[in-house]
ZADO-1210 file (C-alpha; in nm, 4 decimals, padded with zeros to 6 digits):
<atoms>
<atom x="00.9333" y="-00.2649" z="05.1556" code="UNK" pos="1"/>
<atom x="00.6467" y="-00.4163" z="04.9188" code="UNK" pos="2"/>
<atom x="00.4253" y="-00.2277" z="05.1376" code="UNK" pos="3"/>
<atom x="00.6078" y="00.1184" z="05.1128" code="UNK" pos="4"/>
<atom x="00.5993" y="00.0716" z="04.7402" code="UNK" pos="5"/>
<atom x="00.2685" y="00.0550" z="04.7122" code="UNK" pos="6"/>
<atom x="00.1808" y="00.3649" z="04.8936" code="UNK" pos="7"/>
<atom x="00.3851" y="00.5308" z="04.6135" code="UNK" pos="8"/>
<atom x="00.1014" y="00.4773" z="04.3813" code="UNK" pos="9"/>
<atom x="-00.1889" y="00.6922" z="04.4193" code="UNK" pos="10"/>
<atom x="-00.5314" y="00.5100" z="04.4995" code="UNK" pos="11"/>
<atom x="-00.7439" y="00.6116" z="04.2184" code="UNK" pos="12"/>
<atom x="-00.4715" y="00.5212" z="03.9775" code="UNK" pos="13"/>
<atom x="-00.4988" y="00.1565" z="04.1576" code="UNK" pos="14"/>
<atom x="-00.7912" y="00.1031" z="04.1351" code="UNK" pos="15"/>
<atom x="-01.0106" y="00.3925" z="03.9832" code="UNK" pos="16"/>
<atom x="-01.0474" y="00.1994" z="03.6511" code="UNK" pos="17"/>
<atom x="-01.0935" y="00.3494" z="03.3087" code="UNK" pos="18"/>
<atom x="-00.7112" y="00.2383" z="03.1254" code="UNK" pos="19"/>
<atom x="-00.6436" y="-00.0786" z="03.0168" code="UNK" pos="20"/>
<atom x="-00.3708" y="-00.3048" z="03.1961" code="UNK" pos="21"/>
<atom x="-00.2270" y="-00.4069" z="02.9223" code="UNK" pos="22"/>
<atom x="-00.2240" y="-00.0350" z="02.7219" code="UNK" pos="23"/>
<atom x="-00.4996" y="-00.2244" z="02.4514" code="UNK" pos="24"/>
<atom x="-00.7843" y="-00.0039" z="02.3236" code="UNK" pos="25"/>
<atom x="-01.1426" y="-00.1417" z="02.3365" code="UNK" pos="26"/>
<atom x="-01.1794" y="-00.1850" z="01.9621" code="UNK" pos="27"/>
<atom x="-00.8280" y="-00.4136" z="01.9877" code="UNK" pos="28"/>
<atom x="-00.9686" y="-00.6268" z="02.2349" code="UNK" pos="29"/>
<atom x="-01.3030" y="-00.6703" z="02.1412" code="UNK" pos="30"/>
<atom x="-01.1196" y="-00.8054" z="01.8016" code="UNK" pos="31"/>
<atom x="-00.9342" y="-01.0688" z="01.9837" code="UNK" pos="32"/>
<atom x="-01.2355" y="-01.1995" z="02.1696" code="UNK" pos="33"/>
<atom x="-01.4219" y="-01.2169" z="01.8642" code="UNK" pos="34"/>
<atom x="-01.1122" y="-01.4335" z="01.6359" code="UNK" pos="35"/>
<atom x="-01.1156" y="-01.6670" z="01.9716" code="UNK" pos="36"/>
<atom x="-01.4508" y="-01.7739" z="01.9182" code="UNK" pos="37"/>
<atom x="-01.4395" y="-01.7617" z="01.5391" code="UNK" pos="38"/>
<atom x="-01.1056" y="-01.9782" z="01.6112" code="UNK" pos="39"/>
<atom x="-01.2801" y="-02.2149" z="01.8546" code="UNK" pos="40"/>
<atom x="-01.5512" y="-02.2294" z="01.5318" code="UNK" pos="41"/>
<atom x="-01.2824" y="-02.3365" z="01.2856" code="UNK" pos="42"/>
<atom x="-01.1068" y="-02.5552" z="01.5186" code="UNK" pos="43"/>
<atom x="-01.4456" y="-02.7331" z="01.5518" code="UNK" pos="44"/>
<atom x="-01.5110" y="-02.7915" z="01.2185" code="UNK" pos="45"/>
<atom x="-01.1442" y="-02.9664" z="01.1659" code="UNK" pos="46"/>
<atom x="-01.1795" y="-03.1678" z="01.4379" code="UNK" pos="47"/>
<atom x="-01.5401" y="-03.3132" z="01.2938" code="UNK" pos="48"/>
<atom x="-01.3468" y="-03.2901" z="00.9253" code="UNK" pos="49"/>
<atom x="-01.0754" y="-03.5413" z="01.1290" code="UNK" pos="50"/>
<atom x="-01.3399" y="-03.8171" z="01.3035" code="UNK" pos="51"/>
<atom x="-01.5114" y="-03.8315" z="00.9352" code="UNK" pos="52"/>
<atom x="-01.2028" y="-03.9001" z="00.7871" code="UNK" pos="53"/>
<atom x="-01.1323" y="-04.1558" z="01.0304" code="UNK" pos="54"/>
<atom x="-01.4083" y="-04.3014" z="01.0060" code="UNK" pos="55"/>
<atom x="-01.3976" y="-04.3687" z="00.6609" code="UNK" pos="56"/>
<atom x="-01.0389" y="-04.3909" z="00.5715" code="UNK" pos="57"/>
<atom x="-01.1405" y="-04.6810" z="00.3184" code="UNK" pos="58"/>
<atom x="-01.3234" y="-04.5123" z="00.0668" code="UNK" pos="59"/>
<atom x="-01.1769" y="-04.1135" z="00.2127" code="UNK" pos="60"/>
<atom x="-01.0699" y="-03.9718" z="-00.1398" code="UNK" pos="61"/>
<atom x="-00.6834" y="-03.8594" z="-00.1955" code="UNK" pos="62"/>
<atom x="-00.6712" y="-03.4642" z="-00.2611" code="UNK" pos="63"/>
<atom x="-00.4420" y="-03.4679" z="-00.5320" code="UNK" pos="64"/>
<atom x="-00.5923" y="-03.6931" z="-00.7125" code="UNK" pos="65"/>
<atom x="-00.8908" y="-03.4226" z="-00.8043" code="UNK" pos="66"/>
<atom x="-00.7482" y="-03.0971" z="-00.7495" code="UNK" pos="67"/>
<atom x="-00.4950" y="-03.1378" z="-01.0789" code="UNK" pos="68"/>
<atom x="-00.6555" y="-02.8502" z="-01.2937" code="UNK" pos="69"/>
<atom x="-00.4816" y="-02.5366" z="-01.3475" code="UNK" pos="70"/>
<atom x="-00.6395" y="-02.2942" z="-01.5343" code="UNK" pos="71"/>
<atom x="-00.5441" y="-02.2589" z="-01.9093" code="UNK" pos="72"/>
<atom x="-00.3485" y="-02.5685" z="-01.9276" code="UNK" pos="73"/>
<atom x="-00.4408" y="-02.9443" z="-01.9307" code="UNK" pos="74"/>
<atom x="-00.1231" y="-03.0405" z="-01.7311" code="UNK" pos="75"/>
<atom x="-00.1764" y="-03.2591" z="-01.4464" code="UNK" pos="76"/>
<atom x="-00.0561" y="-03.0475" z="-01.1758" code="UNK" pos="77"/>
<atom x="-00.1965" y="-03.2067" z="-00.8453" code="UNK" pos="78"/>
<atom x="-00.2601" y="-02.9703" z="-00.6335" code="UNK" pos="79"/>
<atom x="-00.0388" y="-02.6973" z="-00.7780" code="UNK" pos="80"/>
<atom x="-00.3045" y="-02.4119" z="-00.7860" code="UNK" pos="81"/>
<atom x="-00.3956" y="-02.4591" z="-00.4446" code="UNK" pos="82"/>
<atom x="-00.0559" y="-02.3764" z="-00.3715" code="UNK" pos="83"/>
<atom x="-00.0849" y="-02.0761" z="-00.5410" code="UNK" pos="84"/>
<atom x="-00.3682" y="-01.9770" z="-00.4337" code="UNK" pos="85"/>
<atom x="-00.2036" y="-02.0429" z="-00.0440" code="UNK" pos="86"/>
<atom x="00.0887" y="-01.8302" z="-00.1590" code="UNK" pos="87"/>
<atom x="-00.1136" y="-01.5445" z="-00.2368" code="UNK" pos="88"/>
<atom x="-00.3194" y="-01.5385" z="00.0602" code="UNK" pos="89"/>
<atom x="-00.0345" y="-01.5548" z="00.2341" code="UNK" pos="90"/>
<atom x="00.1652" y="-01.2725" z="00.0536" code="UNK" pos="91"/>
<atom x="-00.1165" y="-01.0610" z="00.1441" code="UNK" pos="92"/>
<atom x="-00.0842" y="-01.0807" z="00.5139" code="UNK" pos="93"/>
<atom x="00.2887" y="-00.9735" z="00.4297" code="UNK" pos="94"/>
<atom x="00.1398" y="-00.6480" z="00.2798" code="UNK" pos="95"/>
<atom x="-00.1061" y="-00.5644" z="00.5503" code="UNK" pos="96"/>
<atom x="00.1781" y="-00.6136" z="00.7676" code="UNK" pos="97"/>
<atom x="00.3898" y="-00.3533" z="00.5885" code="UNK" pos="98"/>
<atom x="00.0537" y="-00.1798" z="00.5885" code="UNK" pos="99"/>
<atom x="00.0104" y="-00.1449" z="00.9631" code="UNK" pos="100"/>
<atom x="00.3996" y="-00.0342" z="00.9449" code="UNK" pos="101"/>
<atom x="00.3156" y="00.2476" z="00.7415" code="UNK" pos="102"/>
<atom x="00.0203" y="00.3283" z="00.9484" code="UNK" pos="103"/>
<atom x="00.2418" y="00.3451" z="01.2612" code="UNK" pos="104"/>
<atom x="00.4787" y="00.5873" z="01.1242" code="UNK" pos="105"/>
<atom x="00.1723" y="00.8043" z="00.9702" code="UNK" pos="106"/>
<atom x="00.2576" y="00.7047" z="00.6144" code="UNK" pos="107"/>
<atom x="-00.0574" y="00.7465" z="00.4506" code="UNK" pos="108"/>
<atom x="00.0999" y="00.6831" z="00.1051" code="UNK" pos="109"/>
<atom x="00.2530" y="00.3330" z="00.1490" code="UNK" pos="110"/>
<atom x="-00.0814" y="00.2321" z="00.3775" code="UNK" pos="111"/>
<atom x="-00.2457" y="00.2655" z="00.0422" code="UNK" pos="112"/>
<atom x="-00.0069" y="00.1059" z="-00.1769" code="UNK" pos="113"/>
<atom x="00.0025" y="-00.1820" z="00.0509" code="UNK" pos="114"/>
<atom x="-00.3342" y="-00.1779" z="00.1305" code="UNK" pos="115"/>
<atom x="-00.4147" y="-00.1735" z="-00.1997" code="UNK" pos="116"/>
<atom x="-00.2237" y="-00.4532" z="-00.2949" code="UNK" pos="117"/>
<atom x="-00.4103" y="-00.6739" z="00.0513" code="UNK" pos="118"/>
<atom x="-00.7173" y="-00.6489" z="-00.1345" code="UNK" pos="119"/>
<atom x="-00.6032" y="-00.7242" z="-00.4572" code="UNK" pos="120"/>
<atom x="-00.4945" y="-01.0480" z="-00.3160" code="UNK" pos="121"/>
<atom x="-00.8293" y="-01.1338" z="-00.1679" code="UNK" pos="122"/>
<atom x="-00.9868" y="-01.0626" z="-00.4715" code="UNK" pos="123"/>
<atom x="-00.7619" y="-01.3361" z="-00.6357" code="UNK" pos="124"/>
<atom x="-00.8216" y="-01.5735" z="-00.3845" code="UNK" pos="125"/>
<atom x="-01.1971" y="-01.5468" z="-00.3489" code="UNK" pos="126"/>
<atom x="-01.1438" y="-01.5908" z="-00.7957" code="UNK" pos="127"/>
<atom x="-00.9459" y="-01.8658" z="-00.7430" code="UNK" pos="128"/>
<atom x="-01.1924" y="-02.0695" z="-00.4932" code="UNK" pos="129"/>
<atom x="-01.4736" y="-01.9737" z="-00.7350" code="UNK" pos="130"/>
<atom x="-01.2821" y="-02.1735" z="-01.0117" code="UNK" pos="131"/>
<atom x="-01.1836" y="-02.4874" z="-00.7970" code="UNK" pos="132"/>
<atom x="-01.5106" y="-02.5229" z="-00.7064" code="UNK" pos="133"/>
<atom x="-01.6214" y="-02.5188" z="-01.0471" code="UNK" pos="134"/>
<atom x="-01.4181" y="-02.7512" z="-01.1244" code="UNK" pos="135"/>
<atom x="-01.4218" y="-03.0059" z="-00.8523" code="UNK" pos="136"/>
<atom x="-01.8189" y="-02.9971" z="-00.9566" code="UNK" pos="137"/>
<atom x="-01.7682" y="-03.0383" z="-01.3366" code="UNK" pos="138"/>
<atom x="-01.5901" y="-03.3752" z="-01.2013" code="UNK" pos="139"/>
<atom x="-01.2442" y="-03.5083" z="-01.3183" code="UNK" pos="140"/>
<atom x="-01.2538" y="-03.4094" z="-01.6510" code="UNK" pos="141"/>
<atom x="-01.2792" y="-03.0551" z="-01.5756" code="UNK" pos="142"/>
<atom x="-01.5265" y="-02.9491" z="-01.8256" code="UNK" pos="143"/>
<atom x="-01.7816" y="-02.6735" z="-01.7547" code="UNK" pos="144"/>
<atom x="-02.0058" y="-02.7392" z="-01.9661" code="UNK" pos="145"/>
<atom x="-02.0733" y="-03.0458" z="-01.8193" code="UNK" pos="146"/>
<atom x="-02.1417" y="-02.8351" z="-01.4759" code="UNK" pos="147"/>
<atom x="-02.5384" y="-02.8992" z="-01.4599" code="UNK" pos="148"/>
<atom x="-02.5854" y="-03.1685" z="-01.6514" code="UNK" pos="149"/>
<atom x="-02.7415" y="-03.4253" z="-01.4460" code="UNK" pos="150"/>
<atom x="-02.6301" y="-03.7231" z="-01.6450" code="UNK" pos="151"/>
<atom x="-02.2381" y="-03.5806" z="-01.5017" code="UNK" pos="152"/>
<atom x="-02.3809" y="-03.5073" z="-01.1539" code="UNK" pos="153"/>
<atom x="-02.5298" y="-03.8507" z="-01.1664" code="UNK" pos="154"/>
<atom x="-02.1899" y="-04.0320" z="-01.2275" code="UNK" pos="155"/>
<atom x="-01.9602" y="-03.7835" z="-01.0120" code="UNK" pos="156"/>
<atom x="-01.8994" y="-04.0534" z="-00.7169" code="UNK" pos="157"/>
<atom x="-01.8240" y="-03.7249" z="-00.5184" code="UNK" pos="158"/>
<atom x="-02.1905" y="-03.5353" z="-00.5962" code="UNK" pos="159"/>
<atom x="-02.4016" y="-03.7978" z="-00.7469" code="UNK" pos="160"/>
<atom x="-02.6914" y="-04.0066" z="-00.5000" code="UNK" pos="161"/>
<atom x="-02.5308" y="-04.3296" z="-00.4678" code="UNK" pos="162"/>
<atom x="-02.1624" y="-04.1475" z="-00.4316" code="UNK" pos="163"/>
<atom x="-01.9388" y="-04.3274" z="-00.2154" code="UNK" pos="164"/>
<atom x="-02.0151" y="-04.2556" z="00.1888" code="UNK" pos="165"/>
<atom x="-01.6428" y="-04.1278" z="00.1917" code="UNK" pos="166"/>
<atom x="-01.6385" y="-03.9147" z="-00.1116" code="UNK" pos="167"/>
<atom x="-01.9482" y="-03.7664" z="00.0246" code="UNK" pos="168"/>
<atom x="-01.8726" y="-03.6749" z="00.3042" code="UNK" pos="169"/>
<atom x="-01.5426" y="-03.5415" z="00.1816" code="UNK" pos="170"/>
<atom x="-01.7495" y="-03.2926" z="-00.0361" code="UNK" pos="171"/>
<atom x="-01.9799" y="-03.1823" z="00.2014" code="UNK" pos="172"/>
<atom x="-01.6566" y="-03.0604" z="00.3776" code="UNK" pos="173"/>
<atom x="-01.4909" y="-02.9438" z="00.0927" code="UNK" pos="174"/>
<atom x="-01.7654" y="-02.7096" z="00.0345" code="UNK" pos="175"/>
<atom x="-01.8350" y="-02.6015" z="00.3799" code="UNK" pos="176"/>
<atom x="-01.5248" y="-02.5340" z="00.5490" code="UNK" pos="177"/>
<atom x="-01.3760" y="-02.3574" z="00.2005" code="UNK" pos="178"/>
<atom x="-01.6667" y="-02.1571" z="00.1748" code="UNK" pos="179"/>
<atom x="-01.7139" y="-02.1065" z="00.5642" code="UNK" pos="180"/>
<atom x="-01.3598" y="-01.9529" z="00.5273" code="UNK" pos="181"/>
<atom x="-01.4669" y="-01.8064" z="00.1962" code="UNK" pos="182"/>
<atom x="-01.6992" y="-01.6060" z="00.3316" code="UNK" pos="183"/>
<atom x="-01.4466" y="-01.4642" z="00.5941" code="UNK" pos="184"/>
<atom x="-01.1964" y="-01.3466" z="00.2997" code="UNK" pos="185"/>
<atom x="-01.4991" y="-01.1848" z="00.1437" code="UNK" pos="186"/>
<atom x="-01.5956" y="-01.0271" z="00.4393" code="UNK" pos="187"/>
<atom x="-01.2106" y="-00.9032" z="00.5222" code="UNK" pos="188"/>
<atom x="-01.1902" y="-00.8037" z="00.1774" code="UNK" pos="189"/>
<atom x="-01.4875" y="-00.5846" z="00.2133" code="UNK" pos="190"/>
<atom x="-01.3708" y="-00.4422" z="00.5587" code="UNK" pos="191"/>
<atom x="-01.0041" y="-00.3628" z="00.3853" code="UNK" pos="192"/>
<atom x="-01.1920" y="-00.1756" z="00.0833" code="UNK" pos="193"/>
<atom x="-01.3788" y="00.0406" z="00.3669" code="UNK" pos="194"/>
<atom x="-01.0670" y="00.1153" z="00.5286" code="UNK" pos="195"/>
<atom x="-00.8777" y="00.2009" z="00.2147" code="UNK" pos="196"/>
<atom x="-01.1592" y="00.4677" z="00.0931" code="UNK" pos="197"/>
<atom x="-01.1474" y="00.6104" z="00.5018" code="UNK" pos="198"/>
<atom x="-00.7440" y="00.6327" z="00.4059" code="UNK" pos="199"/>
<atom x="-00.8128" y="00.8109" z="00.0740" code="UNK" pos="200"/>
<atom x="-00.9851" y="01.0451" z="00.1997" code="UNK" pos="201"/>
<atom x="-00.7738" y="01.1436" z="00.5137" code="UNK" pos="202"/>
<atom x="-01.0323" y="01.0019" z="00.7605" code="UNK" pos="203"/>
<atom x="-00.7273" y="00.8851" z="00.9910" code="UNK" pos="204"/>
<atom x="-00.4795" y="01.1710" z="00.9598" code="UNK" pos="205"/>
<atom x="-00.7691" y="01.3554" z="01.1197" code="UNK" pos="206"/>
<atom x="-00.7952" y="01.1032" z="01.3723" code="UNK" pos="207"/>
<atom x="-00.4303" y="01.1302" z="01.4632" code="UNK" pos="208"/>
<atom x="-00.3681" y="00.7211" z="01.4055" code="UNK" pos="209"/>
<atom x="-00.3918" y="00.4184" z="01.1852" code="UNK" pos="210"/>
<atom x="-00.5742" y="00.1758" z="01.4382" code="UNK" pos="211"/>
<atom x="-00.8666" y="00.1098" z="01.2682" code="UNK" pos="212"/>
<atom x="-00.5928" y="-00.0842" z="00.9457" code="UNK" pos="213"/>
<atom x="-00.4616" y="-00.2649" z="01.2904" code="UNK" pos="214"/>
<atom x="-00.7784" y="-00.3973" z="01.3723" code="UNK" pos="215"/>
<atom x="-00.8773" y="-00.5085" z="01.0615" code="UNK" pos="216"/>
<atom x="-00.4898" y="-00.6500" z="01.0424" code="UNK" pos="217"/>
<atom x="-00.5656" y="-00.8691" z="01.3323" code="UNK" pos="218"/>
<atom x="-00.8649" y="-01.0174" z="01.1123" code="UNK" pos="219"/>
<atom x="-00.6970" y="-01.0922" z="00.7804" code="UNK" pos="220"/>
<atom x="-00.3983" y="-01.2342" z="00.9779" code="UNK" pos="221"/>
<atom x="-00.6105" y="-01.5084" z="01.1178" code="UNK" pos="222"/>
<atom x="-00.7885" y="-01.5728" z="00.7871" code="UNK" pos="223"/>
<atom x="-00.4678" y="-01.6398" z="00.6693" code="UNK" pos="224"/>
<atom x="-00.3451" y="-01.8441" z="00.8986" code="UNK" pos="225"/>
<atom x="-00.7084" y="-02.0832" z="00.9302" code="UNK" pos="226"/>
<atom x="-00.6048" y="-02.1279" z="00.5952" code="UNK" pos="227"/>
<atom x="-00.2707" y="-02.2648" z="00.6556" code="UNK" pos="228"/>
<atom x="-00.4763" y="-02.4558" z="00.8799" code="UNK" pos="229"/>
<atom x="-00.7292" y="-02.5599" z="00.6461" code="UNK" pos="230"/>
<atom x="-00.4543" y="-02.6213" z="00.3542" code="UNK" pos="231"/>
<atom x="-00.2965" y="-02.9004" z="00.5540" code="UNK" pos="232"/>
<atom x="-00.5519" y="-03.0921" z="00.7207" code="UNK" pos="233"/>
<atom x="-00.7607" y="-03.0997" z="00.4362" code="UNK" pos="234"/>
<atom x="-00.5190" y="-03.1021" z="00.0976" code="UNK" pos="235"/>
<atom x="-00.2319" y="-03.2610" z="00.1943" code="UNK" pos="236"/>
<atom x="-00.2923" y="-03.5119" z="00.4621" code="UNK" pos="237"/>
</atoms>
C-alpha cells in the first residue's frame, strides 16, 4: 500500500530539490542558524557568569544593593529601573509582533505604527543602559561628577585596584554581558530603522510581502528574550 502511495508522487518532486521541506525561505533559515550560535554565545557567557559566582559566593555582591538609582529621584528603589527598563524591552517584542501581523495581512500602515513604536523602545533601552552604567561607575552615591575622578575610582570596591576578587569579577560581567547584549539591541535597532524607511517608501508592497519585518522579528524576539535571560541570572539571583 506504502509502496503504491509513493508511486503517486512524481520523482522529480521527490527528490529534484529546490523547495524547502518545511515551506521556510532561505533568508528565514539562515536567521535561525545564525540566533543558535549567537544563543550558544550567550548561553556561554551565563554559564562562566554562574562558576564565577560560585566561586566566590563570599565576597559575590547583592544586585539590589547597587542598582537603587532611578533617574530624577533619590528614592532607594532597588532594582526598580531595571524593571522598567525589562518591561520596555519586552513591550517592544509585543509591537513587532503586531508588526509582523500587519505585515501578513499587507497592512503597510499599522507595520509602521508598530514598527515605529519597536524602535522607539530600543532607543529607550539602549538610554536606559547608558545611564545604569553611569551610574554603577559613579559608585553608590550616584554622582556623575564624581565619574572620572580617580580618588572615586580608587575607593569603588567594584572598579578600584585592590577591589574585592568578587566585586570584580562581578563588574567585569556586568559590563560585558550588558554591553555584549547592548550591542545586539543597537544593532536590531539599526536593522528595524532600515526596514521601516524600505516600508515608507513601498519597497515591500512592490515585493508582494512583509518577510524581510519577519526576519528581523525573529532577531529582536531573541534579544528580548536573552534579556529575560540575562535579567534573572544576573539581577535577581
Amino acid at each position: 500500500m506504502s509502496g503504491e502511495a509513493t508511486k503517486a508522487i512524481d520523482t522529480n518532486i521527490l527528490w529534484g530539490g529546490g523547495r524547502s521541506p518545511f515551506s521556510v525561505s532561505y533568508g528565514k533559515m539562515m536567521m535561525w542558524f545564525f540566533l543558535i550560535s549567537d544563543a550558544l554565545t550567550f548561553g556561554g557567557l551565563l554559564a562562566s557568569l554562574g562558576f564565577m559566582r560560585h566561586k566566590f559566593a563570599d565576597t559575590w555582591p547583592v544586585s539590589e544593593e547597587i542598582f537603587f538609582h532611578f533617574p530624577f529621584t533619590h528614592a532607594h528603589l532597588p532594582l526598580m529601573y531595571v524593571a522598567l527598563m525589562t518591561f520596555i524591552l519586552i513591550v517592544s517584542s509585543v509591537t513587532m509582533v503586531l508588526a509582523v501581523e500587519a505585515g501578513h495581512r499587507m497592512d503597510k500602515k499599522n507595520v509602521i505604527l508598530w514598527l515605529s513604536l519597536t524602535v522607539v523602545g530600543g532607543l529607550f533601552f539602549l538610554g536606559s543602559q547608558a545611564w545604569e552604567w553611569s551610574s554603577f561607575i559613579a559608585g553608590p552615591d550616584g554622582d556623575f561628577s564624581t565619574w572620572l575622578d580617580n580618588a572615586s575610582l580608587t575607593n569603588n570596591p567594584y572598579l578600584g585596584p585592590d577591589g574585592v576578587p568578587g566585586a570584580v569579577h562581578y563588574t567585569q560581567f556586568f559590563f560585558f554581558v550588558t554591553g555584549f547584549h547592548g550591542t545586539h539591541v543597537f544593532s536590531g535597532v539599526v536593522l528595524n530603522f532600515i526596514i521601516l524607511m524600505g516600508v515608507i517608501n513601498g519597497k515591500y508592497e512592490k515585493t508582494g510581502h512583509y518577510e524581510m519585518v519577519e526576519k528581523v522579528g525573529l532577531y529582536w524576539h531573541f534579544i528580548d528574550l536573552v534579556w529575560v535571560f540575562v535579567f534573572t541570572f544576573y539581577y535577581l539571583l
